[in-house]
N, C-alpha and C positions, 0 to 999 in steps of 0.2 A: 420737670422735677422727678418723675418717675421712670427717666432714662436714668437719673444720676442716683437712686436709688438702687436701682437695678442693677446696673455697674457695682455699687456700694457692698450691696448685697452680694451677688457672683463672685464679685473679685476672693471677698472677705472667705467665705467657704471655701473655695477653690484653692485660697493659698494657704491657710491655716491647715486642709486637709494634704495639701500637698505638704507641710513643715512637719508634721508630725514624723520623727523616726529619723528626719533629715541631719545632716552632721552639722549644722545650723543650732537647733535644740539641741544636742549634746554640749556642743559650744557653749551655750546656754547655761546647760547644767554644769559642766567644768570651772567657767569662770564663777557663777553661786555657790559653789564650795571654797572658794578663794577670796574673794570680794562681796562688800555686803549687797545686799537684793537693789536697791534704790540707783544705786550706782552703774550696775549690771544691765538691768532696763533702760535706764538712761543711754548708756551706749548703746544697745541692740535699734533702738526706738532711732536713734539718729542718720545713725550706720542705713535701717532698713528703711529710711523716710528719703537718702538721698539714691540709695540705690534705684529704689522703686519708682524716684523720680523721673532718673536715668533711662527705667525702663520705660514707664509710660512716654518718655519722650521720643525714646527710637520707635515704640510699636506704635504710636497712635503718630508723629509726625514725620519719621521716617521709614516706617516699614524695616528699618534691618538690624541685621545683629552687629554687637560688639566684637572687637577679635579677643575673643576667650584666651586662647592659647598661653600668650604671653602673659595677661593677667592670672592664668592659675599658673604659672613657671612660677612668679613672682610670689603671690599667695605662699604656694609650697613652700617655697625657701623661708619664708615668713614664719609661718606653722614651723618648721622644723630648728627655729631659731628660740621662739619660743617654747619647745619640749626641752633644748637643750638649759634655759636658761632657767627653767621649773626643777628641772633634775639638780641644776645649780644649787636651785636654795639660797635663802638667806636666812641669816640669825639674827632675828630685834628681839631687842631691850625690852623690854616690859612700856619704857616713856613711848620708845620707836613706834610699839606695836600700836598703843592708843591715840597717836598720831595716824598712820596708815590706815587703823580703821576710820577716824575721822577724815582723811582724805579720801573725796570723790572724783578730784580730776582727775588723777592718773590711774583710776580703774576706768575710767569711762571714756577716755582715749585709748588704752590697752584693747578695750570693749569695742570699744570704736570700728577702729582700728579693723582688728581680726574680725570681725562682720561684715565688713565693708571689702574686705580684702575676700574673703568665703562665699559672700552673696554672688560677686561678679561673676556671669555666665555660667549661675548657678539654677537650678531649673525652678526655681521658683521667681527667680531675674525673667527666666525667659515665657511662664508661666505669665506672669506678669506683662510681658511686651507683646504678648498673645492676646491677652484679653485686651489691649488697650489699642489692637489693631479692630475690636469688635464692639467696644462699649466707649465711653467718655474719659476721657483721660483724667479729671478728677475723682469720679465715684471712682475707679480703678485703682488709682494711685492712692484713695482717705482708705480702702476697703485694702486692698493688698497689704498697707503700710498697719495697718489694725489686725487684720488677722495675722498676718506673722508674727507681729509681737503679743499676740495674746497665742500662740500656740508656744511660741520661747517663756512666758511668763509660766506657762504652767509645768515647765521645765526646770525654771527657776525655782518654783513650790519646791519641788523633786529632789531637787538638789540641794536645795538648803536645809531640807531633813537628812538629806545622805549628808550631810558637812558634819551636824550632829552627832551622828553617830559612828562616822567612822576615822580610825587612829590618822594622824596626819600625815604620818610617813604613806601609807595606803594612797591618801589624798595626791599627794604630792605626785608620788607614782604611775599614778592612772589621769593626772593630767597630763605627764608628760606624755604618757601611752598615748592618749588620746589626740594630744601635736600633732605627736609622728603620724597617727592613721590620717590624718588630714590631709599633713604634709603630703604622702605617699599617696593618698588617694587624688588631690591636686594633683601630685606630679606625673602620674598615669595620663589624667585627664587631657593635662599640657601636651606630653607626647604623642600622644595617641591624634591629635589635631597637628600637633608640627610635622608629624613622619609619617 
């Protein structure tokens, strides 16, 4: 029991400090000015519980990595699909909007989604496959999968007071912005592995 604490413990610090400032938490905070907090968590939490899994299973049963490359090629164009469809915009109704805010499924697949696509062979993925080459694959994977989402939760706070206060056109703008840096930072990352 106090290997799997241990692990619990390690994992959870290591990755929480390793999430802080990570384009993960911004993610975080972008989609909490767009969607409500509940919804939000709900996708980061699923998205970071199968990745994590992922990971604990190559580091602690395989020892190797995933091919990155191609997963942030794909990522990238993802991100950059989504700044453009943000810039888009849409216009609801007053009925539309208090629909969209009661709907949780399709923020939390959107959420999903773009987490799970950000994480892969992302260094808190590999973070994660590191320590589960050294500690127990469950405390690794309960402690990894809990401090990432509690280091994106307190991004969430962040961001859902910046929702408040700032004009929506702003909002709108600075998610797109923040796609594209995704995008473009994936798409380096692809490159830079394929060539």
């Amino acid at each position: 029991m106090s290997a799997f604490l241990s692990a619990l413990a390690i994992s959870f610090g290591v990755i929480f400090v390793a999430e802080l400032g990570d384009k993960s938490q911004l993610m975080a905070l972008t989609f909490a000015t767009r969607f409500r907090t509940l919804p939000v968590l709900i996708g980061i939490t699923i998205a970071t519980a199968v990745v994590h899994l992922v990971s604990v299973a190559v580091g602690y049963g395989l020892g190797a990595a995933l091919p990155t490359a191609w997963i942030s090629l794909v990522a990238a164009l993802a991100f950059f699909a989504f700044g453009a469809w943000t810039l888009r915009g849409d216009k609801l109704t007053e009925e539309e909007r208090g629909k969209a805010e009661r709907t949780t499924r399709s923020a939390i697949i959107a959420v999903g989604v773009s987490f799970f696509l950000a994480e892969l062979g992302d260094k808190t993925m590999l973070a994660t496959i590191t320590l589960a080459t050294q500690h127990g694959w469950l405390g690794t994977w309960i402690g990894s999968t809990v401090g990432m989402v509690a280091a994106d939760a307190l991004a969430i706070v962040v961001g859902r007071q910046l929702g408040r206060h700032l004009p929506e056109k702003a909002i709108k703008y600075g998610a797109a912005a923040l796609f594209a840096i995704f995008g473009v930072w994936l798409l380096i990352e692809a490159l830079r592995e394929l060539l």
